[in-house]
C-alpha positions, 0 to 999 in steps of 0.5 A, a space after each residue: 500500500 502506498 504510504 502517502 504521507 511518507 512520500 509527501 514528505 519526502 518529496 513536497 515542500 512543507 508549505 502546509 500541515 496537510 491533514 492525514 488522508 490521501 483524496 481518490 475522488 470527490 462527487 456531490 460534497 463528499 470527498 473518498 480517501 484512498 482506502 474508500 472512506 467517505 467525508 462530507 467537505 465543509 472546506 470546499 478547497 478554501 471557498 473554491 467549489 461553490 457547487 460541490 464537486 462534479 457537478 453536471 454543468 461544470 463537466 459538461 463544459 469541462 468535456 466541450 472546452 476540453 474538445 475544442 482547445 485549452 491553451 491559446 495565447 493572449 495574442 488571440 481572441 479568447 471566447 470563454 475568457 471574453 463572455 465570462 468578462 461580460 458576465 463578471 462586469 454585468 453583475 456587478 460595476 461597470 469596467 473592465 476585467 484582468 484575468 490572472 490565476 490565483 488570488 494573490 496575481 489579483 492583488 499584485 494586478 491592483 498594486 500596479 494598477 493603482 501606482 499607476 492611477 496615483 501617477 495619473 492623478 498627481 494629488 499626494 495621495 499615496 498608499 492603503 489602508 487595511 485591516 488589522 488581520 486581513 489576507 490578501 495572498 502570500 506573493 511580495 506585494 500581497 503580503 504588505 497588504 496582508 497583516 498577519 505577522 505569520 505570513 509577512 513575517 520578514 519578507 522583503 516589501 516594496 516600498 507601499 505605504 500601508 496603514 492598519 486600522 481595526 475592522 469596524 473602527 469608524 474612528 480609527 479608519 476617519 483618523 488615518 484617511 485624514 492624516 495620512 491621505 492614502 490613495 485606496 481602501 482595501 476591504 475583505 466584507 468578511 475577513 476570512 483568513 482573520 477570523 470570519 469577521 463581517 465589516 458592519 453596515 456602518 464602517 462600510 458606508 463610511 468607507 464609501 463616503 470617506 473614499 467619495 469625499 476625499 478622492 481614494 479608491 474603495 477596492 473590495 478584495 472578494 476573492 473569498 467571499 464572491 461568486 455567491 457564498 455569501 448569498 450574493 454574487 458579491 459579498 459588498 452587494 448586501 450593502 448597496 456599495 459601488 466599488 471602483 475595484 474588485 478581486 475575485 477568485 477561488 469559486 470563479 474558475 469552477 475548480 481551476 485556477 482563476 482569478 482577477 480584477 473588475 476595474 471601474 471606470 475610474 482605472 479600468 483605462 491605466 493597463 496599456 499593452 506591455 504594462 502587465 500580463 500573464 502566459 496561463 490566464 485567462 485559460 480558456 478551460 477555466 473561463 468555459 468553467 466559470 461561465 457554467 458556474 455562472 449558469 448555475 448560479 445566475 440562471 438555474 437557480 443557484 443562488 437562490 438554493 444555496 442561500 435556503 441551504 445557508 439559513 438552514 445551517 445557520 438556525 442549526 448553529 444558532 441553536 447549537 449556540 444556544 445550548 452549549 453557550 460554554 463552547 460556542 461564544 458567537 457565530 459570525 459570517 453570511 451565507 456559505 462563510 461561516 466562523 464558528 467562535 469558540 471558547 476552547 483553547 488552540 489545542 482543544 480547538 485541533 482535537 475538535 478538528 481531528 474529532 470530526 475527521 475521524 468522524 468523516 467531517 473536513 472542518 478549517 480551523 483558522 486565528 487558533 479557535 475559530 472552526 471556519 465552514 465554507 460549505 458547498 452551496 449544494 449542502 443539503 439539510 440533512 448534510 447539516 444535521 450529520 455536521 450538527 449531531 456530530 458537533 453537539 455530541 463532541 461538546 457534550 463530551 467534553 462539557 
């Protein structure tokens, strides 16, 4: 028998803790390992698999994309890339669409594109405000954006200025756009990385207003909370905002890298020919896909059942809550992106994880005792109550 794990280590840089089983097949939102045993997947690749796995419309185009071509190059016309684009700007803010490959390629495409947009406008602005414990990708100009020590650690950065402020602090956030007189505002509407952490409507409104009034760029970093995990396409459209920028990812490549930026009017005329690009985006196998996941989600229905899949989930934990109000302090998000708080310790919250593993449950666990749930929007009812029961039996074992 195969020894996966030894063979991993041997051979694969240790960039993660991988948890202890090797994946044969996924259908639906389940996942088999190597040796047959099934395990109901509320990780979803990170909020990549939207619509679970293997989904039908997502092979369909898979199958066709894959007959007619996989790889062009940006010197020729791209079809799938080109009505994707469409589709992305439609439904959401007027502009123009960078494709890239991952969610880090769509922060280093807005890093560029608004040095270029301060250039042009000439008015002292420089620089971004951000969130305390944000995540915004792991490439050099991602990670002076993102501010979590473990990740920027002490890694070389480019000369941005960059200036924190507390999620949801509308003073704090007046006081720096004030005094520093930075270019833009970058916001995850749920800092997912940070802890599952929901911007209120008020600091949201606020961002905008500061950002209208003194002439910054409002970008939303959406490249875990979009194409419709919280209930919306996008995440800031629960608050009617118009941002001038948007990074998307994860879910829009149906199950293969994708990722980008929506640029408003504002700056979607800055990238000239020779200011940026890339080899491998847009692939056009993953931009046939996206537009089946758009399909689903926009025609057939899609959002609709992930959001009644959603409040199911969420009266379910909002019970949990209440009878073990020991275990369970708060549970924070929307939709399909879900932060369970606990009150266990670190160690306490890694034998939870484990707990449910062995049970057929794949759970993340992020910021130390937070269990984050990023469950396919096809998760059904009694999906949930397997994940429930299985919840509640462990907190009653260790209260």
């Amino acid at each position: 028998m195969t020894d996966w794990n030894a063979m991993d280590e041997q051979y694969l840089m240790s960039t993660y803790t991988r948890l202890p089983i090797a994946i044969a097949k996924a259908k639906g939102n389940v996942l088999y390992d190597t040796e047959g045993k099934t395990y109901l997947d509320l990780f979803t690749g990170l909020a990549v698999n939207v619509l679970g796995h293997s989904h039908p419309a997502v092979l369909e185009a898979l199958h066709r994309q894959g007959d007619a071509f996989l790889h062009i190059s940006n010197k020729f016309l791209n079809p799938p890339a080109i009505r994707l684009a469409e589709r992305l700007v439609k439904h959401s803010i007027d502009g123009k669409v960078f494709f890239g490959n991952s969610g880090a390629e769509a922060t280093e495409a807005t890093v560029k594109l608004v040095h270029k947009w301060i250039k042009e406008q000439d008015n002292g602005k420089s620089g971004f405000v951000v969130m305390k414990k944000s995540f915004h990708g792991r490439t050099l100009g991602a990670i002076s954006l993102t501010r979590q020590p473990g990740v920027f650690q002490d890694f070389p950065q480019p000369d941005i200025p960059v200036y924190e402020v507390e999620p949801n602090n509308v003073e704090a956030l007046r006081q720096i756009c004030h005094e520093k007189q930075p270019a833009a505002i970058l916001a995850e509407p749920i800092l997912g990385s940070g802890g599952v952490q929901p911007l209120s409507e008020a600091f949201m409104t606020e961002m905008a207003h500061l950002c209208h009034r003194q002439g910054m760029l409002l970008i939303m970093d959406e490249i875990q909370t979009g194409i419709g995990r919280t209930g919306k396409l996008f995440a800031h459209q629960h608050h009617q905002l118009e941002p001038d920028l948007i990074l998307f990812a994860k879910g829009v490549g149906g199950g293969l890298p994708l990722g980008g930026i929506i640029a408003g009017r504002k700056v979607a005329h800055l990238f000239r020919p020779g200011d940026h690009g890339t080899t491998f985006a847009p692939s056009p196998l993953s931009a046939a896909l996206g537009n089946a996941v758009l399909d689903v989600l926009l025609e057939h229905g899609g959002l609709e059942e992930g959001r009644e899949n959603a409040d199911y989930l969420w009266r379910q934990l909002i019970q949990l809550q209440k009878r073990f109000p020991s275990m369970v302090k708060e549970c924070r998000g929307e939709g399909m992106m879900i932060g369970i708080h606990t009150a266990l310790q670190p160690k306490q919250a890694n034998q939870l994880q484990q707990h449910l593993l062995e049970q057929g449950i794949l759970v993340d666990i992020t910021q130390g005792t937070v269990i984050r749930l990023l469950p396919p929007l096809t998760l059904t009812p009694r999906e949930t109550d397997t994940f429930i029961d299985h919840l509640e039996a462990y907190f009653e074992s260790i209260v």
